[in-house]
N, CA, C and O atoms as a GROMACS GRO file, in nm:
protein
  300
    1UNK      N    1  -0.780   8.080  14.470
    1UNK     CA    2  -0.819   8.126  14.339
    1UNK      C    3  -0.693   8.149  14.255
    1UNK      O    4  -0.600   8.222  14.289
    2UNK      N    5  -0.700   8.066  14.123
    2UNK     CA    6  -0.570   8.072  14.065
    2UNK      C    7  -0.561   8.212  13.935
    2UNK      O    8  -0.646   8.220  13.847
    3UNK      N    9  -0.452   8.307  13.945
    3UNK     CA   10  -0.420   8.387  13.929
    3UNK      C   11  -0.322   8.392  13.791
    3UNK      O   12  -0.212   8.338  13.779
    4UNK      N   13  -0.388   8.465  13.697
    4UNK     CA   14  -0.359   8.494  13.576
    4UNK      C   15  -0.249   8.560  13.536
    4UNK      O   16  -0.268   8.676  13.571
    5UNK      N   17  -0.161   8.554  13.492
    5UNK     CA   18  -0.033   8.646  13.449
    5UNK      C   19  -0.023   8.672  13.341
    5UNK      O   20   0.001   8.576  13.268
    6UNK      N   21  -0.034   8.813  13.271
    6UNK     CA   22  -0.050   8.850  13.127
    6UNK      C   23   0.056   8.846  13.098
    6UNK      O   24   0.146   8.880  13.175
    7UNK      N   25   0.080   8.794  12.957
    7UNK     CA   26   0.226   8.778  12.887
    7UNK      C   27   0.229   8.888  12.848
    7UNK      O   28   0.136   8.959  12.810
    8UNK      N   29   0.370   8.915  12.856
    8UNK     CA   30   0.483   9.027  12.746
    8UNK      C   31   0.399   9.079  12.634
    8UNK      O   32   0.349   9.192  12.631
    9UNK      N   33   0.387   8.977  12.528
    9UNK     CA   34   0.344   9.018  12.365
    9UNK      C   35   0.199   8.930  12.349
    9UNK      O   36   0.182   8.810  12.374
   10UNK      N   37   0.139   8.989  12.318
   10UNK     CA   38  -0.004   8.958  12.258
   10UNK      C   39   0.007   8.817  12.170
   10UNK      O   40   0.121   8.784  12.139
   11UNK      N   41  -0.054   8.768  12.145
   11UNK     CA   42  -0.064   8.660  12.026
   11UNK      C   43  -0.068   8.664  11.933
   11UNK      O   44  -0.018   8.566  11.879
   12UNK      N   45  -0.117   8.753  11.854
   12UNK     CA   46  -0.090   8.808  11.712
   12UNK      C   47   0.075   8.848  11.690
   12UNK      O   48   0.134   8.833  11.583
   13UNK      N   49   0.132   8.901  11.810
   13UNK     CA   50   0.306   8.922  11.766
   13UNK      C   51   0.394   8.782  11.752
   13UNK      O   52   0.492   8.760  11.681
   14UNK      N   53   0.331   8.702  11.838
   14UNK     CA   54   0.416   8.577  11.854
   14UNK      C   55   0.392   8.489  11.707
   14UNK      O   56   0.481   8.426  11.650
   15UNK      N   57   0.267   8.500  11.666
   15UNK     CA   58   0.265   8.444  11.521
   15UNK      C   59   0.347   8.508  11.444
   15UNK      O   60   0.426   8.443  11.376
   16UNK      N   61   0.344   8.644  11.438
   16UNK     CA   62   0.464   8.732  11.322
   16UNK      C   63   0.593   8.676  11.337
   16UNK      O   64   0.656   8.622  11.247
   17UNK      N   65   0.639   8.694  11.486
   17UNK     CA   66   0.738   8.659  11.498
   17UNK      C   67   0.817   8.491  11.463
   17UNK      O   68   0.934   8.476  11.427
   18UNK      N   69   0.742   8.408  11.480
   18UNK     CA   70   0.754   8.263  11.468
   18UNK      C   71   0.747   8.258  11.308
   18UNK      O   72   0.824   8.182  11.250
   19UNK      N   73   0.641   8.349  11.223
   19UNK     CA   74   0.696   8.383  11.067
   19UNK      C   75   0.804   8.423  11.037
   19UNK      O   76   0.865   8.372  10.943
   20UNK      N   77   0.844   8.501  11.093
   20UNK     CA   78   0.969   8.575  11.038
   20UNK      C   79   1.106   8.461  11.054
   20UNK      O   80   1.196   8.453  10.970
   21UNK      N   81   1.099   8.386  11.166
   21UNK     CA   82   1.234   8.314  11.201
   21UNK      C   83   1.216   8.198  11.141
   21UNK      O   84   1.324   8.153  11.104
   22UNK      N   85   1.100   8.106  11.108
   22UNK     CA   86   1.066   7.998  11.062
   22UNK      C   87   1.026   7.989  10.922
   22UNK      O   88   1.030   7.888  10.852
   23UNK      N   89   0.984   8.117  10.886
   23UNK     CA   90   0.917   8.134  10.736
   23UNK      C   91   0.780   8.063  10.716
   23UNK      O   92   0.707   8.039  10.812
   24UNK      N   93   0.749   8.033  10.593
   24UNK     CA   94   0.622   7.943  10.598
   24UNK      C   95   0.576   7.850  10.654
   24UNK      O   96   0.670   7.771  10.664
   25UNK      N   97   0.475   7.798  10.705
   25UNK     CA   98   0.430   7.692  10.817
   25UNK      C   99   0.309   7.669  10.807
   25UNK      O  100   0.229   7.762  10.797
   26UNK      N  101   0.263   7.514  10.807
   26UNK     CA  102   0.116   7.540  10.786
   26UNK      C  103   0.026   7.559  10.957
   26UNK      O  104   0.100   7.548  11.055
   27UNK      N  105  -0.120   7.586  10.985
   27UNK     CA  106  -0.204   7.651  11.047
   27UNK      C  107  -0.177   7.567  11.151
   27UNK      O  108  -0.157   7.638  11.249
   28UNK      N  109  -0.164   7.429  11.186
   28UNK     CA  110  -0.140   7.369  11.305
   28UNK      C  111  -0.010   7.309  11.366
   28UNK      O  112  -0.001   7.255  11.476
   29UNK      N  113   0.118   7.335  11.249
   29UNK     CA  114   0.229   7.408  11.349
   29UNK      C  115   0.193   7.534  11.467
   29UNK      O  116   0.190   7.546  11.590
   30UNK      N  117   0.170   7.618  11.345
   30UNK     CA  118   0.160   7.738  11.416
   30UNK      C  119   0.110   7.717  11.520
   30UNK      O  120   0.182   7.744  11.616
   31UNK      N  121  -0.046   7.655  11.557
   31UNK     CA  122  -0.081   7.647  11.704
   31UNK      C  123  -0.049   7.602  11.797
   31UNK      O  124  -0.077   7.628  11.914
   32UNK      N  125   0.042   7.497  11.732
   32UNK     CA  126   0.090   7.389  11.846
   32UNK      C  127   0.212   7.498  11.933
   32UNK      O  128   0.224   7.508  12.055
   33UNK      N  129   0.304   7.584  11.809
   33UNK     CA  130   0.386   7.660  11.921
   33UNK      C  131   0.316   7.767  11.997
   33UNK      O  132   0.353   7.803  12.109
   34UNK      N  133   0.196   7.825  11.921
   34UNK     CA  134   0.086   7.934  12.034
   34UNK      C  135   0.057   7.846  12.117
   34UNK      O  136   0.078   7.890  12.230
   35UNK      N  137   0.011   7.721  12.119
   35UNK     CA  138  -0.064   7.676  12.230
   35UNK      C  139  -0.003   7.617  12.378
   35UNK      O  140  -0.064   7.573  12.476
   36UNK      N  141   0.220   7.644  12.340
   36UNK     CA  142   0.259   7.573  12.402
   36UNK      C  143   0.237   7.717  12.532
   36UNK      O  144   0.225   7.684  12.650
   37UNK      N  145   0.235   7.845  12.499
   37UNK     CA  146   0.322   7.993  12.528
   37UNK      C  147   0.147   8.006  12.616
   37UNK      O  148   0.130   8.030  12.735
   38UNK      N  149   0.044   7.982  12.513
   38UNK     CA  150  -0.098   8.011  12.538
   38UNK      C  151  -0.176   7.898  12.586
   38UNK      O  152  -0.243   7.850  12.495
   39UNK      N  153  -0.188   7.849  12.678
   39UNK     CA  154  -0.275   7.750  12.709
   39UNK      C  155  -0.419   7.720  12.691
   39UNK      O  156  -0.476   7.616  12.658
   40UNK      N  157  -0.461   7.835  12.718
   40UNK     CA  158  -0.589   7.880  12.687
   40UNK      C  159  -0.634   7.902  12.554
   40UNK      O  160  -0.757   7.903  12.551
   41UNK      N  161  -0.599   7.915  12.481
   41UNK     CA  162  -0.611   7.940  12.344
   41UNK      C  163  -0.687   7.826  12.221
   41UNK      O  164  -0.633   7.749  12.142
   42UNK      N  165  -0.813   7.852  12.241
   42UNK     CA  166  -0.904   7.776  12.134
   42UNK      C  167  -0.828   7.769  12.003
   42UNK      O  168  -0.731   7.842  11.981
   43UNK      N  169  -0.882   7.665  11.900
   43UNK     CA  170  -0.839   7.668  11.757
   43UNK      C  171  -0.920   7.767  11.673
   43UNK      O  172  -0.885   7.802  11.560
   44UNK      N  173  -1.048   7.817  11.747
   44UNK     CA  174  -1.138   7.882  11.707
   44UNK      C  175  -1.067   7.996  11.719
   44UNK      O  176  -1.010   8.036  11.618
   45UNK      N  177  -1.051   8.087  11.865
   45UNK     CA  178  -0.940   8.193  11.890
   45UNK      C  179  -0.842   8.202  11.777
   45UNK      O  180  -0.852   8.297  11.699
   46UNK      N  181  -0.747   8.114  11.762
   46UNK     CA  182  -0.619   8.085  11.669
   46UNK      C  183  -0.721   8.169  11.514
   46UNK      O  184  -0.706   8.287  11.484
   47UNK      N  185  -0.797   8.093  11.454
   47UNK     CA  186  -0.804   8.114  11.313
   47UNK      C  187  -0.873   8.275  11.320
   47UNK      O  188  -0.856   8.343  11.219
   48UNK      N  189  -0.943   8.331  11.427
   48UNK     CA  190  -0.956   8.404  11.425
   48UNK      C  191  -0.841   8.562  11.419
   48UNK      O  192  -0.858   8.665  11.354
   49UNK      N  193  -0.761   8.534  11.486
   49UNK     CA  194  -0.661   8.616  11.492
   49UNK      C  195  -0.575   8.576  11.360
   49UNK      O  196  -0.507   8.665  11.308
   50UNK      N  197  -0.574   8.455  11.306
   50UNK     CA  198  -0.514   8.448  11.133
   50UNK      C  199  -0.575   8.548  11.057
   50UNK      O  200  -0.520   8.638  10.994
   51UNK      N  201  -0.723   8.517  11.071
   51UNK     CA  202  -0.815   8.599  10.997
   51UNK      C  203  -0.815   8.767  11.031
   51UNK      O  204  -0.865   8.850  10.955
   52UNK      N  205  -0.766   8.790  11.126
   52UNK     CA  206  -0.688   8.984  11.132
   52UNK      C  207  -0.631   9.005  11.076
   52UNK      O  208  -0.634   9.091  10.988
   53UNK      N  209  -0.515   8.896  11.122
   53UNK     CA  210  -0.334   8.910  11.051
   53UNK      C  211  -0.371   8.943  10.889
   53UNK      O  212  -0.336   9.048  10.836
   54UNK      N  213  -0.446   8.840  10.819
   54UNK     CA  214  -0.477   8.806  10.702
   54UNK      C  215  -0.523   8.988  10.621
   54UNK      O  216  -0.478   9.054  10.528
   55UNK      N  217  -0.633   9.008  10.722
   55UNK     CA  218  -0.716   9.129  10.689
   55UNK      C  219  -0.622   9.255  10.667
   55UNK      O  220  -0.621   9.333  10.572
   56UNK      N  221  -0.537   9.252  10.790
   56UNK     CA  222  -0.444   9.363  10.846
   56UNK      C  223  -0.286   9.350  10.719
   56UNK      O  224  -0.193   9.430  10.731
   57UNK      N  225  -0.285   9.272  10.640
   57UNK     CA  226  -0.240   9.244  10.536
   57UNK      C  227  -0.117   9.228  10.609
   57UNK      O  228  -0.019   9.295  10.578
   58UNK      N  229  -0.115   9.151  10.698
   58UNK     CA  230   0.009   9.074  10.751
   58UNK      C  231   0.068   8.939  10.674
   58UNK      O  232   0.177   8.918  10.620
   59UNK      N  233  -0.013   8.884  10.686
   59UNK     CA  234   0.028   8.744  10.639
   59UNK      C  235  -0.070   8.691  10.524
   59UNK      O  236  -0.164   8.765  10.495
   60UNK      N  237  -0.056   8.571  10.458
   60UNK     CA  238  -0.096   8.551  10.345
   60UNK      C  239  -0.140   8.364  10.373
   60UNK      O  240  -0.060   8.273  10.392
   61UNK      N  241  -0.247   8.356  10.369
   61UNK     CA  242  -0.318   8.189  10.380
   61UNK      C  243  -0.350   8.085  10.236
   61UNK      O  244  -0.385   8.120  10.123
   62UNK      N  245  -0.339   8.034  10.256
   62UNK     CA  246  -0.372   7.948  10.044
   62UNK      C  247  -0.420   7.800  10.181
   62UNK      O  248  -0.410   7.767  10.299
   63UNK      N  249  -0.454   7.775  10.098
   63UNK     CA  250  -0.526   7.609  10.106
   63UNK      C  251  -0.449   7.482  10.082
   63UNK      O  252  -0.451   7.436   9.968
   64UNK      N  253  -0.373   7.414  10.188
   64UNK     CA  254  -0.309   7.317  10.085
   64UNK      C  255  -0.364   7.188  10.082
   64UNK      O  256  -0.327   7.125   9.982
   65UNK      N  257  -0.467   7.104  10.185
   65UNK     CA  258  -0.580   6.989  10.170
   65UNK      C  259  -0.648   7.034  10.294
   65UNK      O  260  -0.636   7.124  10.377
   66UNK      N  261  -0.728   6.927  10.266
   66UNK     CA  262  -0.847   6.969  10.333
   66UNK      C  263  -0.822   6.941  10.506
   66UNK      O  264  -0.801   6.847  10.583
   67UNK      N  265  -0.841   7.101  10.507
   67UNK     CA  266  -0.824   7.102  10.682
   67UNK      C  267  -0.724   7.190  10.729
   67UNK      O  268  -0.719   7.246  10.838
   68UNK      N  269  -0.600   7.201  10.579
   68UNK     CA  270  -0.480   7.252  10.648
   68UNK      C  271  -0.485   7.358  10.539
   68UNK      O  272  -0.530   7.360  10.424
   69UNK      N  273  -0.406   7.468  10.638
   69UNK     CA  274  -0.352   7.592  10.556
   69UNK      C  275  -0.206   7.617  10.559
   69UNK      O  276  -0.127   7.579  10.647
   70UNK      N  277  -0.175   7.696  10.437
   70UNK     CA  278  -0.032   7.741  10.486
   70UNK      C  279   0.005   7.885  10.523
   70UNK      O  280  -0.046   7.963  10.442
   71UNK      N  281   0.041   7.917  10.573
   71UNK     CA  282   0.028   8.067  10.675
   71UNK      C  283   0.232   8.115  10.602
   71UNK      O  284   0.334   8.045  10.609
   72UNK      N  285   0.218   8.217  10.559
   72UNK     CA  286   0.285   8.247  10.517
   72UNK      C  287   0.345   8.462  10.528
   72UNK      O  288   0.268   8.546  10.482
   73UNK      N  289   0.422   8.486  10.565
   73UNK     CA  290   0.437   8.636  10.582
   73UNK      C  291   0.455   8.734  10.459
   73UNK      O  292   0.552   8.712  10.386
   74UNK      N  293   0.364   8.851  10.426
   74UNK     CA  294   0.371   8.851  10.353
   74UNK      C  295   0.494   9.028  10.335
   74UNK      O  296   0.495   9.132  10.400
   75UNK      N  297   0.556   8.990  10.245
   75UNK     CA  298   0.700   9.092  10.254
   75UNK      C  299   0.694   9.240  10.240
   75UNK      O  300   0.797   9.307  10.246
   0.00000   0.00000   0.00000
């Protein structure tokens, strides 16, 4: 039975953090570096935890075509 190892920092920090050093990025950068750290990690999961960050007045989303966002920190 294969055995789970909880990471260090939650997933919501690793997005802040990957804002802060990278700056703006649109929604599927971002996952591709969560998804390298998170394996498990749906796109569904992903927009959901945007949608906290977003709420929790972390970060800031705009629309730039259809499909993609730009995820941005907000100061």
């Amino acid at each position: 039975m294969p055995m789970k190892i909880w990471k260090p920092h939650p997933a919501y920090y690793v997005i802040l953090e990957i804002l802060r050093k990278k700056g703006a990025s649109t929604d599927v950068e971002l996952f591709e570096y969560l998804s390298e750290e998170y394996k498990d990690m749906g796109f569904r999961d992903f927009n959901q935890l945007l949608m906290r960050l977003e709420i929790a007045g972390k970060i800031r989303t705009t629309s730039l075509a259809r499909g993609k966002k730009r995820v941005e920190l907000v100061s």
